[in-house]
Structure formats: structure tokens, C-alpha cells
N, C-alpha and C positions, 0 to 999 in steps of 0.2 A: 504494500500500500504506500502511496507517494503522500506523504504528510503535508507536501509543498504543493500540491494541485489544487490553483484558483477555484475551479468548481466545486471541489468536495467541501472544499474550506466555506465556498458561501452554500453549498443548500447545508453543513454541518449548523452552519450561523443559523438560519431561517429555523432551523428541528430546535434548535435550542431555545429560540426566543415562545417558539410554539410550545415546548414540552415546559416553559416554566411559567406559560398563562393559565390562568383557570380562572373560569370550568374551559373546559377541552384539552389540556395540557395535563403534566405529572410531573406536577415540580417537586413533591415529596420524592418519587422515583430518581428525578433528574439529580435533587442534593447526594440521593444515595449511589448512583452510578457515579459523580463526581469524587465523592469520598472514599469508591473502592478504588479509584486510579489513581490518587495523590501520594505523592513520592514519597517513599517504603523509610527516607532520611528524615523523613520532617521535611524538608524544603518545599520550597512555593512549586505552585502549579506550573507547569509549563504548558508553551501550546501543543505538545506531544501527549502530554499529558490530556486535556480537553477534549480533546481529536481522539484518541482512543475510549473516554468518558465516552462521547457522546457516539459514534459507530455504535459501540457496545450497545447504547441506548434502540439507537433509529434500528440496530439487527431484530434486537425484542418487540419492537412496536414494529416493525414488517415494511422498516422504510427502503423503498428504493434509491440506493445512493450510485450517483452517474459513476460510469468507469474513467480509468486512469485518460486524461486529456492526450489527445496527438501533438506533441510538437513539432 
């Protein structure tokens, strides 16, 4: 998976904003899938970190996320 692909990164953005409105959203879910991906150190989130959070998330909710961009 390319962590650096414009597209994944913005419909990642659009699932996230979606999964932490409510009602229609799961933002209780979304805190929880953020908290199992935060680095194992203690340290801050990174955007590797998020990116994996939220995949993780959009797999369980049955999102379709676009394939690796052609360059």
C-alpha cells in the first residue's frame, strides 16, 4: 500500500470526517480504531499511523478505497 497516494489520502480524509459525525458516523469506533494504531512508544500519531487507523476502519465498514494511482 503507497501511504503517499493523493487519492487514498483524500477519500481516507472524506471516511474520517464521515465516521466521526453523528448520527451516520462511528466516532466511538473511529476513537477506538485510532487508539489501537498509536505508536507501541508512547509517541504522537503519525500520518502512517492514521492511514492505517482509518483503512483498518473503511475494510470493517465495507468501504471501497481507489487502487494505487498510475504515475
Amino acid at each position: 500500500m503507497d501511504y503517499e497516494d493523493d487519492d487514498l489520502d483524500g477519500v481516507l480524509f472524506r471516511f474520517w470526517i464521515r465516521a466521526a459525525s453523528y448520527p451516520g458516523g462511528w466516532p466511538l469506533r473511529l476513537s477506538q480504531v485510532f487508539s489501537d494504531h498509536k505508536p507501541s512508544d508512547g509517541g504522537n500519531m503519525q500520518p502512517n499511523h492514521y492511514r492505517a487507523a482509518l483503512m483498518t476502519l473503511a475494510k470493517e465498514k465495507g468501504v471501497n478505497l481507489p487502487q494505487r494511482s498510475k504515475q
